[in-house]
Each structure stands twice: as structure tokens, then as C-alpha cells.
OpenMM code with the backbone's topology and positions (N, CA, C; nanometers):
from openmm import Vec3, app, unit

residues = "UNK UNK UNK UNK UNK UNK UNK UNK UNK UNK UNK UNK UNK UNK UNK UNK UNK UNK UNK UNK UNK UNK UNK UNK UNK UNK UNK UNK UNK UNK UNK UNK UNK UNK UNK UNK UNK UNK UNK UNK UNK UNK UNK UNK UNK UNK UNK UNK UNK UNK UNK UNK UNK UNK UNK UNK UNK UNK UNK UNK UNK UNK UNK UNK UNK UNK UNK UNK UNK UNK".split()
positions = [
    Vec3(10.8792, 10.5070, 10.7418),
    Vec3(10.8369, 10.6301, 10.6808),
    Vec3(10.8378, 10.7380, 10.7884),
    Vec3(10.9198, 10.8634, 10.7449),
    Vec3(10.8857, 10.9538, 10.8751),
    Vec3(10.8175, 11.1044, 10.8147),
    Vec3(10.7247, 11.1274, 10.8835),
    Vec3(10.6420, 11.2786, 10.8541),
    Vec3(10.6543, 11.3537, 10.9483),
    Vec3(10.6279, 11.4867, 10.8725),
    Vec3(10.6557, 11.6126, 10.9904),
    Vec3(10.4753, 11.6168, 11.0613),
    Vec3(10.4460, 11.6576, 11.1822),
    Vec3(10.2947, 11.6866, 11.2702),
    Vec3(10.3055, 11.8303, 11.2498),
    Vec3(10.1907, 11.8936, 11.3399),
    Vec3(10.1901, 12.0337, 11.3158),
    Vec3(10.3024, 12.0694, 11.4362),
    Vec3(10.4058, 12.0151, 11.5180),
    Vec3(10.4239, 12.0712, 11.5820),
    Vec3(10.5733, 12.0426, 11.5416),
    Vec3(10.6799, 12.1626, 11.5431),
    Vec3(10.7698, 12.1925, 11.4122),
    Vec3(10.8745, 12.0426, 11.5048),
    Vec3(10.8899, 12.0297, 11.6134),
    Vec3(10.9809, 11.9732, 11.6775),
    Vec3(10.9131, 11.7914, 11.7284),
    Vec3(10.8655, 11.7611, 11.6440),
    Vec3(10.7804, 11.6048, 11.6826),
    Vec3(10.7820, 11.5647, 11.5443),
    Vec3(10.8139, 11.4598, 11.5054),
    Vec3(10.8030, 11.3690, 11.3967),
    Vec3(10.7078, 11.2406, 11.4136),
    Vec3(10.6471, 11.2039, 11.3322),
    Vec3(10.5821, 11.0838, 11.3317),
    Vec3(10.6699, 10.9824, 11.2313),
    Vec3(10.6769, 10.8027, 11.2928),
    Vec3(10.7731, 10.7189, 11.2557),
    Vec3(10.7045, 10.6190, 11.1932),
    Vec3(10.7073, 10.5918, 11.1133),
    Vec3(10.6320, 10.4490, 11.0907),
    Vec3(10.7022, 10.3359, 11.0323),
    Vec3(10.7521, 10.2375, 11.1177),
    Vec3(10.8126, 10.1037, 11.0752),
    Vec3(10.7863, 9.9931, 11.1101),
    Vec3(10.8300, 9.8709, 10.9830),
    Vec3(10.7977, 9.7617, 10.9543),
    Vec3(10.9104, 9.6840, 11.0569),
    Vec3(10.8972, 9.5593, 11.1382),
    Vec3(10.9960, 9.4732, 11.2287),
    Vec3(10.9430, 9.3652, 11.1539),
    Vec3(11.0179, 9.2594, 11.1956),
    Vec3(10.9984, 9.1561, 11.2235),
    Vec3(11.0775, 9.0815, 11.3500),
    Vec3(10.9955, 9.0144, 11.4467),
    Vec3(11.0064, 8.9768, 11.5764),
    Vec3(11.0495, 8.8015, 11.5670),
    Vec3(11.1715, 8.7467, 11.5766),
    Vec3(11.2296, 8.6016, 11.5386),
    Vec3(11.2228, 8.5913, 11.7052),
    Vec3(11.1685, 8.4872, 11.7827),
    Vec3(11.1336, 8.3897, 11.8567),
    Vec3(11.1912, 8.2700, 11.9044),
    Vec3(11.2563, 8.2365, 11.9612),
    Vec3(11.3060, 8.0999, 11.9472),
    Vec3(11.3464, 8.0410, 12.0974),
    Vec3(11.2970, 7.9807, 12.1629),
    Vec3(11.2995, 7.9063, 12.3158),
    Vec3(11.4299, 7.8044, 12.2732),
    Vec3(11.5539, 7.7875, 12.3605),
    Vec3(11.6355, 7.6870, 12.3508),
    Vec3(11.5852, 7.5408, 12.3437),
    Vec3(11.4822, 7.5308, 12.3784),
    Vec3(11.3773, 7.3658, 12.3931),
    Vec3(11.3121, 7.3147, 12.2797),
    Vec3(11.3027, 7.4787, 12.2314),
    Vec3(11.2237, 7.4746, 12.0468),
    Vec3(11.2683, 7.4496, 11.9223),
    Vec3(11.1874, 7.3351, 11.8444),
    Vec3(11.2776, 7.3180, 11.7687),
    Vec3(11.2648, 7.4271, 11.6180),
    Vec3(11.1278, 7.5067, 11.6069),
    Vec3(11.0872, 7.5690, 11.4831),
    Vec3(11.1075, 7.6975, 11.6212),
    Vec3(11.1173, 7.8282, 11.5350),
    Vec3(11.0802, 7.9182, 11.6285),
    Vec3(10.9877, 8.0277, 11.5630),
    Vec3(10.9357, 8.1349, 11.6154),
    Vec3(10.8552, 8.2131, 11.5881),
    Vec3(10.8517, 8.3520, 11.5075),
    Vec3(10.7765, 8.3363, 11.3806),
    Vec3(10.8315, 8.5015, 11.3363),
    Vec3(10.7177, 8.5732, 11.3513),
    Vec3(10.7060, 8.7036, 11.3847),
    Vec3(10.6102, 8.7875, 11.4292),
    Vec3(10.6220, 8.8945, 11.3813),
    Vec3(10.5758, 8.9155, 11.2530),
    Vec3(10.5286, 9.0590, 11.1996),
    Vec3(10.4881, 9.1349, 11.2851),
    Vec3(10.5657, 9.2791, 11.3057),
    Vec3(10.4850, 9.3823, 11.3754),
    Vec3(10.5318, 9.5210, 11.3015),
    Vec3(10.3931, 9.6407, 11.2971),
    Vec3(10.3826, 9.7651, 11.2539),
    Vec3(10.4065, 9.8524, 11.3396),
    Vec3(10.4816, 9.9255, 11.3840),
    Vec3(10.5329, 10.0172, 11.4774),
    Vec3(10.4998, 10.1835, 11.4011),
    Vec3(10.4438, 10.2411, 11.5222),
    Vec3(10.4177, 10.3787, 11.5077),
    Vec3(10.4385, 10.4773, 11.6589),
    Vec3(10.5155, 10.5175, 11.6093),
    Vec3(10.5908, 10.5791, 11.6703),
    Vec3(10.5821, 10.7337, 11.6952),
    Vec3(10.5866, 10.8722, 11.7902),
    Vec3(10.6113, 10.9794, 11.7865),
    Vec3(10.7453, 11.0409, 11.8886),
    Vec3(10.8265, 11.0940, 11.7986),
    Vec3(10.9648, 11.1776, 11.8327),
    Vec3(10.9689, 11.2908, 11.8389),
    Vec3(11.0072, 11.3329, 11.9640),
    Vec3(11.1049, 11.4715, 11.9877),
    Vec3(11.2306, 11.5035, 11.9529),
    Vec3(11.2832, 11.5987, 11.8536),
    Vec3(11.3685, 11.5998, 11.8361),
    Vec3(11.4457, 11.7154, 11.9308),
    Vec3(11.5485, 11.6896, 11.9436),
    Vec3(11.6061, 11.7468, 12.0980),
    Vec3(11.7527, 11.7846, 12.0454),
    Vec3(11.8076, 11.8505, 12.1183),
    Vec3(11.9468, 11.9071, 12.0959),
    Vec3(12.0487, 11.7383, 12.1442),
    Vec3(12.0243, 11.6511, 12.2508),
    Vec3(12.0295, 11.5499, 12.2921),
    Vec3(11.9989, 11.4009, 12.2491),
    Vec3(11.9355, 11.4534, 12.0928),
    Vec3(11.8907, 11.3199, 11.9852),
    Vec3(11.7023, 11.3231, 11.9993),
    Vec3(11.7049, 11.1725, 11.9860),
    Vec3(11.5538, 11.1444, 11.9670),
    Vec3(11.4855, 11.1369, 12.1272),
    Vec3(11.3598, 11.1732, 12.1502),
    Vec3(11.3043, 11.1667, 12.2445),
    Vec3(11.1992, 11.0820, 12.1780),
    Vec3(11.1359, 10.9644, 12.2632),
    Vec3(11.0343, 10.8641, 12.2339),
    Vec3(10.9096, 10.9306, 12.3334),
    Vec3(10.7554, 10.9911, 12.2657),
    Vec3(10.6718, 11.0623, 12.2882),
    Vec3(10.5727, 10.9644, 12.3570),
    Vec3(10.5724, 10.8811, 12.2533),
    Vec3(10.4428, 10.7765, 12.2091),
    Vec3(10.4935, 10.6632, 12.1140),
    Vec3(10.4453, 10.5385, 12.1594),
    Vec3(10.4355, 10.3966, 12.0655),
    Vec3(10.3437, 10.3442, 12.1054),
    Vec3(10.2680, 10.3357, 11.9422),
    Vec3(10.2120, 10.1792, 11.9394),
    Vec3(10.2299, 10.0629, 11.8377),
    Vec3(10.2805, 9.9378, 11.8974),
    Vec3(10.2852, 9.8432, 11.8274),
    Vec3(10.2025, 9.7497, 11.7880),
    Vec3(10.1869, 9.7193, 11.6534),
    Vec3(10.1284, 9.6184, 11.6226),
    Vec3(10.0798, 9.5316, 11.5489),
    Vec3(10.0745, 9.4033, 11.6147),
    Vec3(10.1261, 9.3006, 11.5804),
    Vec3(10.0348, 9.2539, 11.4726),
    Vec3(10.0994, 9.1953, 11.3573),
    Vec3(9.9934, 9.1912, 11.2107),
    Vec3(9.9271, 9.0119, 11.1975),
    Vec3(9.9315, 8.9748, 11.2989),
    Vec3(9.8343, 8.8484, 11.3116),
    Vec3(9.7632, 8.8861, 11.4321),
    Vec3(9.6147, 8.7881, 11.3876),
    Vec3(9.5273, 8.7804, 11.4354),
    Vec3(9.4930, 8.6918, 11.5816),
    Vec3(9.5804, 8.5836, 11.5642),
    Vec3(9.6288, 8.5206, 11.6776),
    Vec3(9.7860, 8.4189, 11.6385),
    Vec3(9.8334, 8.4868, 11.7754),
    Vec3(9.9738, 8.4426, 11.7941),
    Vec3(9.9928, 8.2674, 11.7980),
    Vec3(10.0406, 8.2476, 11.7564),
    Vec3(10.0534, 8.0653, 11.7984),
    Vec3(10.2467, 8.0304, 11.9101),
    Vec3(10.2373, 8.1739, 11.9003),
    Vec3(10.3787, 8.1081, 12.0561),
    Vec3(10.2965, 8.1484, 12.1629),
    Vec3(10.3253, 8.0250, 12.2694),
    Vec3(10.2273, 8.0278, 12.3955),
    Vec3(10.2993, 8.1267, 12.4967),
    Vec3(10.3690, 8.2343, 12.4952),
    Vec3(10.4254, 8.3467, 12.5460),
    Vec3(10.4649, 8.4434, 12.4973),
    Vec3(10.4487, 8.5611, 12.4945),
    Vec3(10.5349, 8.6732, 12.4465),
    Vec3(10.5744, 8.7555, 12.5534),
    Vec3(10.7035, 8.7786, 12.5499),
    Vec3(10.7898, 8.8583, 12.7050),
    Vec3(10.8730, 8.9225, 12.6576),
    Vec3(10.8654, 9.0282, 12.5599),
    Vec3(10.9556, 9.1485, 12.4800),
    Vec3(10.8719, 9.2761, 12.4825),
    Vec3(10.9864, 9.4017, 12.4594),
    Vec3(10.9177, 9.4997, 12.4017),
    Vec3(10.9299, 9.5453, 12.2909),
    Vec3(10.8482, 9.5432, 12.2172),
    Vec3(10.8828, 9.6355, 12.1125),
    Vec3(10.8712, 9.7606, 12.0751),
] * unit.nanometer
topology = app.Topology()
chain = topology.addChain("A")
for resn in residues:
    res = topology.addResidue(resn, chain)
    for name in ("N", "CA", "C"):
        topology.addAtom(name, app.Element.getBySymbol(name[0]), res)
């Protein structure tokens, strides 16, 4: 979903991921709902990334690592 802020050149982003997991050793791998919110500059040069926060829609993770960004 994207909305305009009060400031004419910044957009606010809001999207749904899903994060697939999978260690070569593993035999099930991991899916990880995450809510991303996001704020953009829009620029003669494309999108400028202001601000993110992600996050993640469980309460506790059951993969014993997470080493990405989202």
C-alpha cells in the first residue's frame, strides 16, 4: 500500500514478504512472514530509502539463526 505524508516528495510503503529459509543440511526449511514499512524519497534519480522497519509476524522464530536483511 503506498500513501502520500505531509511532505509533497516522501511516500510511505507498506508491504507484505514472505522470507523462505533453507540451510543445504536442512531438510524442512523456514517461512517467515514479515510486514515491511517503509519511507521514500522520490528523486529525479528514482527511489531514495528514508526509513525501514521490519516486522516479523511471529512471536518466536523457530530457525536457530537469522543472517538477512530485509
Amino acid at each position: 500500500m503506498v500513501d502520500a505524508t505531509e511532505s509533497e516528495d516522501v511516500i510511505s510503503v507498506v508491504s507484505a514478504m514472505i522470507l523462505y529459509r533453507q540451510r543445504g543440511h536442512d531438510d524442512l526449511g523456514d517461512v517467515i512472514p514479515v510486514r515491511r514499512h517503509d519511507l521514500l524519497r522520490v528523486t529525479e534519480d528514482g527511489f531514495k530509502l528514508l526509513k525501514r522497519k521490519a516486522l516479523i509476524t511471529h512471536a518466536v522464530l523457530q530457525t536457530p539463526n537469522l543472517g538477512v536483511f530485509l
